[in-house]
Backbone atoms as SQL, in Angstrom:
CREATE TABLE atoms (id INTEGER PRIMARY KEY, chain TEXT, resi INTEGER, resn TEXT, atom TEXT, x REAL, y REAL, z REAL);
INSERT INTO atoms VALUES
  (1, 'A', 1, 'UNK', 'N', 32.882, 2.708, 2.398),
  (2, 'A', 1, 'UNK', 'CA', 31.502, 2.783, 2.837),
  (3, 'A', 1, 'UNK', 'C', 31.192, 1.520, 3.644),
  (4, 'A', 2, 'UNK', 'N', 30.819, 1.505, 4.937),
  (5, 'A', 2, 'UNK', 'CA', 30.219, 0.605, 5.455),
  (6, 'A', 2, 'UNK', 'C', 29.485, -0.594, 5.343),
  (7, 'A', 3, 'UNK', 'N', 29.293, -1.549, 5.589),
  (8, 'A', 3, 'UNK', 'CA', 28.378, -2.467, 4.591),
  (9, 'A', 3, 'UNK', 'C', 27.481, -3.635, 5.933),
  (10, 'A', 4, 'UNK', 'N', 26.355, -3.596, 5.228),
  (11, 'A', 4, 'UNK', 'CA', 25.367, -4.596, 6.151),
  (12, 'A', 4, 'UNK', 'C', 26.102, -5.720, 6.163),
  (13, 'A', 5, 'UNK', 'N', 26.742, -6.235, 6.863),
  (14, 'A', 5, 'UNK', 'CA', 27.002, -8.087, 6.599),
  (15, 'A', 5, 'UNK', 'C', 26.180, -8.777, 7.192),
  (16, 'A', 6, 'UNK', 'N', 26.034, -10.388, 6.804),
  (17, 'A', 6, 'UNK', 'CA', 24.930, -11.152, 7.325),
  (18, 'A', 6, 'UNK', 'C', 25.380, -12.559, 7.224),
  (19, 'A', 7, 'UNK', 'N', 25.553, -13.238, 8.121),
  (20, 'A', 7, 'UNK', 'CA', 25.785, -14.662, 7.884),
  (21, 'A', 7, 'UNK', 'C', 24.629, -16.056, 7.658),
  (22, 'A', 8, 'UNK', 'N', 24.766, -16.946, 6.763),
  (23, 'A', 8, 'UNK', 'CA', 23.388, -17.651, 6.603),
  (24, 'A', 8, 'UNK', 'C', 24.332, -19.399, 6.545),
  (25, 'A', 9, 'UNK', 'N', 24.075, -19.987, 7.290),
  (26, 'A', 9, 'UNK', 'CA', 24.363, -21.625, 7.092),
  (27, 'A', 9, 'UNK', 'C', 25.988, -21.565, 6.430),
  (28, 'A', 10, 'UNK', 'N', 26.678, -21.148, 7.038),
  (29, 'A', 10, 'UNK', 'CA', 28.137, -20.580, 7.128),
  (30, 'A', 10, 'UNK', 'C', 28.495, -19.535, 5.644),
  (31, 'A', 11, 'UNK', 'N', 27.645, -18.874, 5.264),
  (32, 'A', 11, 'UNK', 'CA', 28.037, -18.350, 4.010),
  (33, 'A', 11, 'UNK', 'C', 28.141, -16.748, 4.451),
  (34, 'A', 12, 'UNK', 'N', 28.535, -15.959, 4.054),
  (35, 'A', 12, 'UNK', 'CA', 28.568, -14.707, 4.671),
  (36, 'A', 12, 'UNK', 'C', 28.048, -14.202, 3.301),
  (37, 'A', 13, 'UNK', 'N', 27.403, -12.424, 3.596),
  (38, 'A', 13, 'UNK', 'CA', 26.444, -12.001, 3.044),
  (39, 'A', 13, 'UNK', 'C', 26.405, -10.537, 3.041),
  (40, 'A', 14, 'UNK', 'N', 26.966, -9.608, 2.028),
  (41, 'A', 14, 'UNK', 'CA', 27.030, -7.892, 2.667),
  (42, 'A', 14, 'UNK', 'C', 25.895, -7.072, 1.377),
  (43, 'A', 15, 'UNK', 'N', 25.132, -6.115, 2.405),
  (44, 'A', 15, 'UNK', 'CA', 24.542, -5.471, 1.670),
  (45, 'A', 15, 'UNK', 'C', 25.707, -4.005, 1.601),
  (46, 'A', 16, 'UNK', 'N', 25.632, -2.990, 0.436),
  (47, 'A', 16, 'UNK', 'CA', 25.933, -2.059, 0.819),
  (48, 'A', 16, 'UNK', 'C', 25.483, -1.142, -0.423),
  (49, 'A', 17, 'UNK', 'N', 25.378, 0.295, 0.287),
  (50, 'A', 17, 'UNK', 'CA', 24.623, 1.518, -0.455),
  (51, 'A', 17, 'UNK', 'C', 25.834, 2.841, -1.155),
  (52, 'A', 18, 'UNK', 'N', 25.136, 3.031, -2.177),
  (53, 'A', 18, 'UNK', 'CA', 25.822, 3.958, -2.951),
  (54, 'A', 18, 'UNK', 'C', 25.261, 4.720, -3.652),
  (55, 'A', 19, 'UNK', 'N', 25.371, 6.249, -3.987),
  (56, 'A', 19, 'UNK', 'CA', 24.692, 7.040, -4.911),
  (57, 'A', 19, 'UNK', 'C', 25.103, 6.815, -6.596),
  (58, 'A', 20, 'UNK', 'N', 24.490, 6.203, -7.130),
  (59, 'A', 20, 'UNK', 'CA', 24.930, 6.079, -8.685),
  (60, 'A', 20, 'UNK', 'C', 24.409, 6.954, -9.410),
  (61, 'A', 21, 'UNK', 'N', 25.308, 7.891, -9.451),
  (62, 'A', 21, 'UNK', 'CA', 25.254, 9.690, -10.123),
  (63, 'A', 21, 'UNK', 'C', 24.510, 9.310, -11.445),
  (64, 'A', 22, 'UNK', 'N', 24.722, 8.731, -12.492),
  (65, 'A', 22, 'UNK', 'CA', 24.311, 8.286, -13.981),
  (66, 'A', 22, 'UNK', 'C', 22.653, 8.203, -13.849),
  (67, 'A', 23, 'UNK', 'N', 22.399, 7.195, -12.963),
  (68, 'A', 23, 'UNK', 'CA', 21.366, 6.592, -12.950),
  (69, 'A', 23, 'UNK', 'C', 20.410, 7.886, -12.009),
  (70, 'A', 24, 'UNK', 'N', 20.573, 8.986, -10.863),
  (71, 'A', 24, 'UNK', 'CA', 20.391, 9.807, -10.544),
  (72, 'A', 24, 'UNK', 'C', 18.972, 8.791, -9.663),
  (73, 'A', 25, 'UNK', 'N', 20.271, 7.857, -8.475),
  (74, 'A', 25, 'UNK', 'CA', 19.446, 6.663, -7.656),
  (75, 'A', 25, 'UNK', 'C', 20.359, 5.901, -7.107),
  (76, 'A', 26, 'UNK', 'N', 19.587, 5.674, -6.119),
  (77, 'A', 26, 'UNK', 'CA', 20.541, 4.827, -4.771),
  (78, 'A', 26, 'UNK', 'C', 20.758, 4.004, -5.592),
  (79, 'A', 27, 'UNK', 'N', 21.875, 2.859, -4.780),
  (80, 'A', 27, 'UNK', 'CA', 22.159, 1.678, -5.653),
  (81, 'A', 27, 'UNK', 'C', 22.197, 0.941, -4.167),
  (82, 'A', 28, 'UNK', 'N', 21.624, -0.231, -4.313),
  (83, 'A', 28, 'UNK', 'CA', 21.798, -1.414, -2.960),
  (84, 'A', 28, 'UNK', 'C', 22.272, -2.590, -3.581),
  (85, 'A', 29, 'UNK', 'N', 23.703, -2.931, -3.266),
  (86, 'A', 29, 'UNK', 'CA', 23.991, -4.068, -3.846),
  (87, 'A', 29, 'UNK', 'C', 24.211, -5.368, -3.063),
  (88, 'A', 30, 'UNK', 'N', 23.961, -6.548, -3.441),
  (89, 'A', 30, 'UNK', 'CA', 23.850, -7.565, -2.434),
  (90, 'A', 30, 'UNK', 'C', 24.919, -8.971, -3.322),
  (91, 'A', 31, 'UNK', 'N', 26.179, -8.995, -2.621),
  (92, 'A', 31, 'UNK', 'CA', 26.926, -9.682, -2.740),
  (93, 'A', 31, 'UNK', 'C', 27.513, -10.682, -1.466),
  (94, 'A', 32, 'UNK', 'N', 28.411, -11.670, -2.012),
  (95, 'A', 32, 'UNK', 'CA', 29.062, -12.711, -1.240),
  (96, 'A', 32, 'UNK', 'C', 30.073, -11.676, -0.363),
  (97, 'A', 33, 'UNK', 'N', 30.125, -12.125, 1.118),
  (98, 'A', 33, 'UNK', 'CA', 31.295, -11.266, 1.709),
  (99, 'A', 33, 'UNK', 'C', 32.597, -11.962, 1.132),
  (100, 'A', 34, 'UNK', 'N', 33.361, -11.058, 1.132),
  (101, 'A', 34, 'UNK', 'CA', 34.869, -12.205, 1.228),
  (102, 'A', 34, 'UNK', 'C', 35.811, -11.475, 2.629),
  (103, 'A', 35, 'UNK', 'N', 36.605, -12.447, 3.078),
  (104, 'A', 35, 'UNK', 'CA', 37.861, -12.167, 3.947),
  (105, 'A', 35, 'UNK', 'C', 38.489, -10.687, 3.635),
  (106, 'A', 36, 'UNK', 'N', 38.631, -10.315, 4.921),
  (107, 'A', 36, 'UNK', 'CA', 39.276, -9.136, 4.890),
  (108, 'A', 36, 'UNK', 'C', 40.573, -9.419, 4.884),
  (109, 'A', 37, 'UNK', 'N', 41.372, -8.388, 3.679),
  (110, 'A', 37, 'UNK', 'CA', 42.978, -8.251, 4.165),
  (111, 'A', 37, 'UNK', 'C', 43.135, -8.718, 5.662),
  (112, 'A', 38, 'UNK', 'N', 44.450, -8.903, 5.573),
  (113, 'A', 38, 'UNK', 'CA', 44.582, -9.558, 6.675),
  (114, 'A', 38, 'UNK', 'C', 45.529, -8.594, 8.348),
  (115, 'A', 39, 'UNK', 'N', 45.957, -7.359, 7.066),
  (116, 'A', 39, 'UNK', 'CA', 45.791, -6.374, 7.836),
  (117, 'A', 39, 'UNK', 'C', 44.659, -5.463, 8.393),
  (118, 'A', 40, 'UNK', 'N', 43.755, -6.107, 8.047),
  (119, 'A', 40, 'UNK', 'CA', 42.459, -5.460, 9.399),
  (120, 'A', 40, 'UNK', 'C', 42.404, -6.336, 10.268),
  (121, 'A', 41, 'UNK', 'N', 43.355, -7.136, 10.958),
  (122, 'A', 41, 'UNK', 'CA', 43.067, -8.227, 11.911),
  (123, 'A', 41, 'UNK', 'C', 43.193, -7.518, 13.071),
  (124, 'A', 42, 'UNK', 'N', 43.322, -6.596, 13.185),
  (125, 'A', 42, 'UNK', 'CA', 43.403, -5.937, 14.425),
  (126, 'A', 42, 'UNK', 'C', 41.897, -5.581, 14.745),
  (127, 'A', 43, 'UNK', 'N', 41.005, -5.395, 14.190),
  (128, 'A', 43, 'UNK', 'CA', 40.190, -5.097, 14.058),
  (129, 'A', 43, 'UNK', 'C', 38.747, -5.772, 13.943),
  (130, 'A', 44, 'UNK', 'N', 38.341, -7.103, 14.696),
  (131, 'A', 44, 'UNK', 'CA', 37.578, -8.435, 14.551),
  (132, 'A', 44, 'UNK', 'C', 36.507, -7.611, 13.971),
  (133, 'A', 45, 'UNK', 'N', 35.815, -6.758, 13.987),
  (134, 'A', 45, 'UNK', 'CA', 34.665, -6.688, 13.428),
  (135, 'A', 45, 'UNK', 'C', 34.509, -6.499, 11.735),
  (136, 'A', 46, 'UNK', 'N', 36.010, -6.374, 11.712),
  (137, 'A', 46, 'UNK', 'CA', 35.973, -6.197, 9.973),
  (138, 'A', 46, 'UNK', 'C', 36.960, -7.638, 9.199),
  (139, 'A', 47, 'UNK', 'N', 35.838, -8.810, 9.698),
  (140, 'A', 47, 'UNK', 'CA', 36.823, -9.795, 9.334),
  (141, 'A', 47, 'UNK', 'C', 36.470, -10.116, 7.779),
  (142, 'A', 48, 'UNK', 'N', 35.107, -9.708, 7.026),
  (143, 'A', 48, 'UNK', 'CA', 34.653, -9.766, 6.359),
  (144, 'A', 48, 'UNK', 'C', 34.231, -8.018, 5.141),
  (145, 'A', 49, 'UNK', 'N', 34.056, -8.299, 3.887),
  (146, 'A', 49, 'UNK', 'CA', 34.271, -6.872, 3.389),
  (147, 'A', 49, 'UNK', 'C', 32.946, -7.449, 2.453),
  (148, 'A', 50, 'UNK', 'N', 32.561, -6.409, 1.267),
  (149, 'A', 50, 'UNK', 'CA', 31.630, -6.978, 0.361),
  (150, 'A', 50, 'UNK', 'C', 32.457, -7.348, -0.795),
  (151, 'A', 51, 'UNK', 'N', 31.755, -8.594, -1.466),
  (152, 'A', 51, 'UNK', 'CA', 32.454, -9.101, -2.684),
  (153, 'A', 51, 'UNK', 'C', 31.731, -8.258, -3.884),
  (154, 'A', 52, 'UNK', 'N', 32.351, -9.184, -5.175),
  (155, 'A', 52, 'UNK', 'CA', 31.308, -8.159, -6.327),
  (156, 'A', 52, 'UNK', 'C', 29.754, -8.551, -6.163),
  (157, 'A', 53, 'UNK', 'N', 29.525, -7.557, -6.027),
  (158, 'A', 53, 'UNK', 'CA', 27.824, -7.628, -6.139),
  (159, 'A', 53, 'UNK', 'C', 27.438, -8.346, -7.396),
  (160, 'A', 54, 'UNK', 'N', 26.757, -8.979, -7.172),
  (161, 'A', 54, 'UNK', 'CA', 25.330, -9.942, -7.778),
  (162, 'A', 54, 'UNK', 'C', 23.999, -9.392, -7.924),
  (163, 'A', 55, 'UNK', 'N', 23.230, -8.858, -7.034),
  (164, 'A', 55, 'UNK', 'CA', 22.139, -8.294, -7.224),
  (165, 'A', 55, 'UNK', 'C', 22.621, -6.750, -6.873),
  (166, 'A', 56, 'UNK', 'N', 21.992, -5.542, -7.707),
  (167, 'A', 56, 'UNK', 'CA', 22.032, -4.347, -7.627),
  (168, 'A', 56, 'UNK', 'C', 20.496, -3.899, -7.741),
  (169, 'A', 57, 'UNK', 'N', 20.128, -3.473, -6.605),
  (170, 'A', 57, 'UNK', 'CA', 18.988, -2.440, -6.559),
  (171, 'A', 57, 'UNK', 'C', 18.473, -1.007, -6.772),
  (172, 'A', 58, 'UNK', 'N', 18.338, -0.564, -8.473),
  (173, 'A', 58, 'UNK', 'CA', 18.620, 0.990, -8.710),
  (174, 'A', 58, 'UNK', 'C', 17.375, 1.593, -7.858),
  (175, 'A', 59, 'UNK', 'N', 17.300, 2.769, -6.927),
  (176, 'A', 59, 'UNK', 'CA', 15.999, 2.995, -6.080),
  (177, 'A', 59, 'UNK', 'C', 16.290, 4.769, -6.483),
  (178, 'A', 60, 'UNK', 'N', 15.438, 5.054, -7.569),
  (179, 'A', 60, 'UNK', 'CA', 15.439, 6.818, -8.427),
  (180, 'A', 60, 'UNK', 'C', 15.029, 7.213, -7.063),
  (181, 'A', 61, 'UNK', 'N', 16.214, 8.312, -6.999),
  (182, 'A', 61, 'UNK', 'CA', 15.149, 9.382, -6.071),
  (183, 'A', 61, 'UNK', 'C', 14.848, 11.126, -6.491),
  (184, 'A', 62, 'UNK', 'N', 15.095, 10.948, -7.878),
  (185, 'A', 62, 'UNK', 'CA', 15.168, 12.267, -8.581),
  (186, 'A', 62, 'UNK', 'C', 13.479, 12.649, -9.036),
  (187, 'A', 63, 'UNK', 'N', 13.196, 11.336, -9.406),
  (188, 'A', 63, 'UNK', 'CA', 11.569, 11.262, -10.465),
  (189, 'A', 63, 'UNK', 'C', 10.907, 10.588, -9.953),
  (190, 'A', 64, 'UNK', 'N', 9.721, 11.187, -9.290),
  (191, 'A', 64, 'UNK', 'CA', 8.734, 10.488, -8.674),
  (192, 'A', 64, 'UNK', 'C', 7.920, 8.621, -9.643),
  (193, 'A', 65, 'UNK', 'N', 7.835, 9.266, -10.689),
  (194, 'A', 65, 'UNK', 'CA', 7.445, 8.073, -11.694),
  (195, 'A', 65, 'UNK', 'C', 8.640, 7.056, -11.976),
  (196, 'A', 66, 'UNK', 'N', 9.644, 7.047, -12.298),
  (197, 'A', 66, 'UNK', 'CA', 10.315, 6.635, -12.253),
  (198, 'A', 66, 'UNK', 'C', 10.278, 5.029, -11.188),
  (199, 'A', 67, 'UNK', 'N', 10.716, 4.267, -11.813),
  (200, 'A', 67, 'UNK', 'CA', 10.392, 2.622, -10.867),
  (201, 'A', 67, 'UNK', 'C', 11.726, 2.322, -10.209),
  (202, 'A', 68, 'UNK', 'N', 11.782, 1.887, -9.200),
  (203, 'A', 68, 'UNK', 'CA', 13.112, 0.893, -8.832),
  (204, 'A', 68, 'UNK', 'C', 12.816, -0.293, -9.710),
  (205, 'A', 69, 'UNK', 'N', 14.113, -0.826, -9.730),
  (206, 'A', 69, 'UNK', 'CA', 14.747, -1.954, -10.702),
  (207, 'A', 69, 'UNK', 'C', 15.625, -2.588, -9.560),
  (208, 'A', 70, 'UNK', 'N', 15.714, -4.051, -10.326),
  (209, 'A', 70, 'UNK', 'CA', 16.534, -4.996, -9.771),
  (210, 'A', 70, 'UNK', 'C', 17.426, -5.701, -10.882),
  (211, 'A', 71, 'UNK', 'N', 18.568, -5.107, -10.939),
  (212, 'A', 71, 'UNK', 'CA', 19.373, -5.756, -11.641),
  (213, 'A', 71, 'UNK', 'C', 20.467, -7.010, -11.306),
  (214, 'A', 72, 'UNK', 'N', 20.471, -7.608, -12.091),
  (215, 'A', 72, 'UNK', 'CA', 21.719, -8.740, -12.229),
  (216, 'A', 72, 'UNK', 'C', 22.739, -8.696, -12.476),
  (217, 'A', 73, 'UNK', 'N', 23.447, -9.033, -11.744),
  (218, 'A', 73, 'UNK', 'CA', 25.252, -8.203, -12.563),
  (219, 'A', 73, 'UNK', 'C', 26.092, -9.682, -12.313),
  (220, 'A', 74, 'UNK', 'N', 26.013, -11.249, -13.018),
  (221, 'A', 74, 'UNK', 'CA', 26.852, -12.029, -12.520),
  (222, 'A', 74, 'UNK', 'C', 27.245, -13.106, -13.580),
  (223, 'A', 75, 'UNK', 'N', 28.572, -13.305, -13.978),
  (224, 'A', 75, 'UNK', 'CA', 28.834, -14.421, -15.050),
  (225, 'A', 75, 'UNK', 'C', 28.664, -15.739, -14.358),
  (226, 'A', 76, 'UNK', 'N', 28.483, -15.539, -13.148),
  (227, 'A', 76, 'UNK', 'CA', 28.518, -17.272, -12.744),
  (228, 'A', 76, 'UNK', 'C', 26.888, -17.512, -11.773),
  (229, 'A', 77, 'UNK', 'N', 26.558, -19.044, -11.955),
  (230, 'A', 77, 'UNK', 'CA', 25.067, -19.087, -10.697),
  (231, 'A', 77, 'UNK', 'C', 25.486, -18.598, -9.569),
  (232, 'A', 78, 'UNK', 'N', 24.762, -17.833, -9.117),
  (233, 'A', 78, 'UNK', 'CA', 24.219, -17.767, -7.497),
  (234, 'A', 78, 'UNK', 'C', 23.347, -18.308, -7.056),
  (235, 'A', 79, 'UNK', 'N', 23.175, -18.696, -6.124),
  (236, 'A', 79, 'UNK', 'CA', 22.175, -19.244, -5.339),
  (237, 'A', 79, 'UNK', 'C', 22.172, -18.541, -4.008),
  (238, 'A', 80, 'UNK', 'N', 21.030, -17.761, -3.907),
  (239, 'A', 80, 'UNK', 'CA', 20.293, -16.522, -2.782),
  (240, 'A', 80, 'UNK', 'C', 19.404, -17.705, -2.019),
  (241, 'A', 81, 'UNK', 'N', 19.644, -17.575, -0.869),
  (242, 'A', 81, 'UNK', 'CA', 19.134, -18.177, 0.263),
  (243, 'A', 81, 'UNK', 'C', 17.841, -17.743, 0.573),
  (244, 'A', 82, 'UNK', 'N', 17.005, -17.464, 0.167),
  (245, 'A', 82, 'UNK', 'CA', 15.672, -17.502, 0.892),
  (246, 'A', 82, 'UNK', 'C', 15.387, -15.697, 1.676),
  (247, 'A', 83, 'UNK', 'N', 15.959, -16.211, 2.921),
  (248, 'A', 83, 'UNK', 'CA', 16.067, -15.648, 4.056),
  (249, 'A', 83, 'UNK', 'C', 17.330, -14.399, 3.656),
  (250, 'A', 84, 'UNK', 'N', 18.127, -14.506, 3.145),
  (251, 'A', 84, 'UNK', 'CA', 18.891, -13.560, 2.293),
  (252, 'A', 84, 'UNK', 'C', 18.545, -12.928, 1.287),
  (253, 'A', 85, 'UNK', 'N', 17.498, -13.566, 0.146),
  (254, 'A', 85, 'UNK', 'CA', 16.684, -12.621, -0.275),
  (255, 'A', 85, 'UNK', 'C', 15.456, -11.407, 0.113),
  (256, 'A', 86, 'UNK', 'N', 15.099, -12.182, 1.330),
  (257, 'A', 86, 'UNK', 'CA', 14.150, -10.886, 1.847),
  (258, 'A', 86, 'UNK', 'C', 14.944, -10.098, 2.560),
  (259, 'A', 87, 'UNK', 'N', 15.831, -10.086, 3.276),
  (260, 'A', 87, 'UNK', 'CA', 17.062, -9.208, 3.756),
  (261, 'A', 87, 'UNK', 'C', 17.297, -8.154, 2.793),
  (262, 'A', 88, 'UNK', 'N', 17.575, -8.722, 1.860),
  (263, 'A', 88, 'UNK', 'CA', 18.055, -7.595, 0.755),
  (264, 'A', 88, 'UNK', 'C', 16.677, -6.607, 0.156),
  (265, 'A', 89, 'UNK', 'N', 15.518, -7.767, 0.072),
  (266, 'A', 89, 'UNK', 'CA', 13.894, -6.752, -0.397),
  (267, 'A', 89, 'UNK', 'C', 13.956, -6.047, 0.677),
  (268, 'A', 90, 'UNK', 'N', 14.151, -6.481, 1.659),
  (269, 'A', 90, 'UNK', 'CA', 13.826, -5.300, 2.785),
  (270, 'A', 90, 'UNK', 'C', 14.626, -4.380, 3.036),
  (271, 'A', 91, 'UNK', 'N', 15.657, -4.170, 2.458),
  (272, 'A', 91, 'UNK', 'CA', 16.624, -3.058, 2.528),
  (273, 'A', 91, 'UNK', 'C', 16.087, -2.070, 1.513),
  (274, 'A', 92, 'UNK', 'N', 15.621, -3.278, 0.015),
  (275, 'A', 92, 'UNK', 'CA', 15.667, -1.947, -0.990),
  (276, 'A', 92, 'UNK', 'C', 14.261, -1.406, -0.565),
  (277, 'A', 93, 'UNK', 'N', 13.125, -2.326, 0.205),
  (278, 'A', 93, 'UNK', 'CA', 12.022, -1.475, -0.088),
  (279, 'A', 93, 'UNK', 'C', 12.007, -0.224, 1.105),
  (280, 'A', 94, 'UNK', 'N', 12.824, -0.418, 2.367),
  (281, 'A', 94, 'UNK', 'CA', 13.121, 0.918, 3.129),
  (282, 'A', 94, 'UNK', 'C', 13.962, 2.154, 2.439),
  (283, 'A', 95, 'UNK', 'N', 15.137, 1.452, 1.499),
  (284, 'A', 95, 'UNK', 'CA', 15.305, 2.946, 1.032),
  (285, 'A', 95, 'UNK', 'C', 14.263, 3.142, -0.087),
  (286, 'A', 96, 'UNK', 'N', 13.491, 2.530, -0.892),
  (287, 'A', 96, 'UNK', 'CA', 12.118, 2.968, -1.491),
  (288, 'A', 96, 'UNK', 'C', 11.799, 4.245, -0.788),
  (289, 'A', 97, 'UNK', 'N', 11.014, 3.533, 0.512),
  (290, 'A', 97, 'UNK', 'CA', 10.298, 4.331, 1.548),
  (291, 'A', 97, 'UNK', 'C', 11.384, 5.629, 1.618),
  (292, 'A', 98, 'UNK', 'N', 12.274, 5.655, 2.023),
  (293, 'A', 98, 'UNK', 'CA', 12.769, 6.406, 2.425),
  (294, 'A', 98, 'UNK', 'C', 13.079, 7.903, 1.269),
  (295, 'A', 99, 'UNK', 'N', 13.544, 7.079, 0.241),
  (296, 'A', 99, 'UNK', 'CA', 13.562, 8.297, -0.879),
  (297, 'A', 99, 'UNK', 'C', 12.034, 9.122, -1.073),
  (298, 'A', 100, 'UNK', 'N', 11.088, 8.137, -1.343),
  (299, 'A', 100, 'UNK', 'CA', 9.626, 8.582, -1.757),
  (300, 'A', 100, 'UNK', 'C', 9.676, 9.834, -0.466),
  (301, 'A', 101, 'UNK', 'N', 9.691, 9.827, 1.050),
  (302, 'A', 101, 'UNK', 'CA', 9.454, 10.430, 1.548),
  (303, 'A', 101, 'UNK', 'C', 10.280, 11.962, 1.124),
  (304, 'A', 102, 'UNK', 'N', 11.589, 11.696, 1.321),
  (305, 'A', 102, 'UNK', 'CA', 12.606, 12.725, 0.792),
  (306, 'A', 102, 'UNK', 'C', 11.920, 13.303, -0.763),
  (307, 'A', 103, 'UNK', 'N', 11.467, 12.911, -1.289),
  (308, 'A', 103, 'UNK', 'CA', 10.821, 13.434, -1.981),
  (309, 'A', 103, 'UNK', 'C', 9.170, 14.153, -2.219),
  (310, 'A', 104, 'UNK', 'N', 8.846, 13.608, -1.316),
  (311, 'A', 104, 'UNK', 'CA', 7.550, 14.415, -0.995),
  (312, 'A', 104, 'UNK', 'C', 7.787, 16.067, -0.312),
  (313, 'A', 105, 'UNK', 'N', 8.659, 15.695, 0.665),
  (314, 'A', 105, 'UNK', 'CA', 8.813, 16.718, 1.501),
  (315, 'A', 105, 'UNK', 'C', 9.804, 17.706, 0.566),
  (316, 'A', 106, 'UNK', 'N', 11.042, 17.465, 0.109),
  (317, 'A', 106, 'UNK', 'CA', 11.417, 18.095, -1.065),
  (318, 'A', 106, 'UNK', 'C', 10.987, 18.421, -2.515),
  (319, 'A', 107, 'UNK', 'N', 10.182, 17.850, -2.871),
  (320, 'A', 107, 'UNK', 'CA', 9.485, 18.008, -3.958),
  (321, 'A', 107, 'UNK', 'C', 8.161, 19.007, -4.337),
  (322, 'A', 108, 'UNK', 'N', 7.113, 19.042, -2.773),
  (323, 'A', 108, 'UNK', 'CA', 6.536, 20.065, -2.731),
  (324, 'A', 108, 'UNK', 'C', 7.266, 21.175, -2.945),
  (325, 'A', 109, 'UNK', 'N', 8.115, 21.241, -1.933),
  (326, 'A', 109, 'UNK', 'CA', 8.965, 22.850, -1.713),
  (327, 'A', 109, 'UNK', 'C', 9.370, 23.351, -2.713),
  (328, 'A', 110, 'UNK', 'N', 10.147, 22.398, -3.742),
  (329, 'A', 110, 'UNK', 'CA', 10.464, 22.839, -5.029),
  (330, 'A', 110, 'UNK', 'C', 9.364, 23.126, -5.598),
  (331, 'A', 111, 'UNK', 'N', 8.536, 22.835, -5.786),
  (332, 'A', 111, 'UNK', 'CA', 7.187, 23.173, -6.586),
  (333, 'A', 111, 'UNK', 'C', 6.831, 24.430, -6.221),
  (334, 'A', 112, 'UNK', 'N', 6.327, 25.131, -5.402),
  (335, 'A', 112, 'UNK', 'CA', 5.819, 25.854, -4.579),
  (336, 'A', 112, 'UNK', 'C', 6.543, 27.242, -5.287);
């Protein structure tokens, strides 16, 4: 799966999205990039991949009531840059937006 990368005061930075079937909700996770194998060197735009995620954003799109959450997933400190934290709010609160809508428009219909 593809992943947002972002560089901040030489640190690299990947968002990336996933359906977490259990939880029945996006998942946006925001981790350290690390170096790509070194067999993608053919390939400069993938010099970087996502590391283990640190922050995970559960965003329900099954249950309207239902809240997004921001979870923590890390045995060691992080330290989130500022400017890397709203990067990441602003990812989870567009797919917010984005599910709520998918659900309006799907959710009537089912009703109906």
């Amino acid at each position: 799966m593809p992943a947002d990368l972002r560089e901040h005061t030489g640190r690299h930075y990947a968002i990336q999205f996933h359906y977490a079937l259990p939880d029945d909700a996006w998942a946006v996770e925001l981790s350290e990039a690390v170096p790509a194998p070194a067999a993608w060197a053919e390939d400069p735009s993938e010099r970087y991949r996502p590391g283990a995620a640190f922050l995970v954003a559960f965003v329900p799109d099954e249950d309207p009531d239902a809240e997004p959450t921001v979870h923590i997933h890390s045995h060691d400190e992080h330290v989130v840059p500022y400017e890397i934290m709203r990067w990441f709010m602003e990812q989870v609160a567009d797919q917010v937006e984005r599910c709520r809508i998918a659900f309006e428009k799907g959710g009537r219909k089912a009703m109906e």
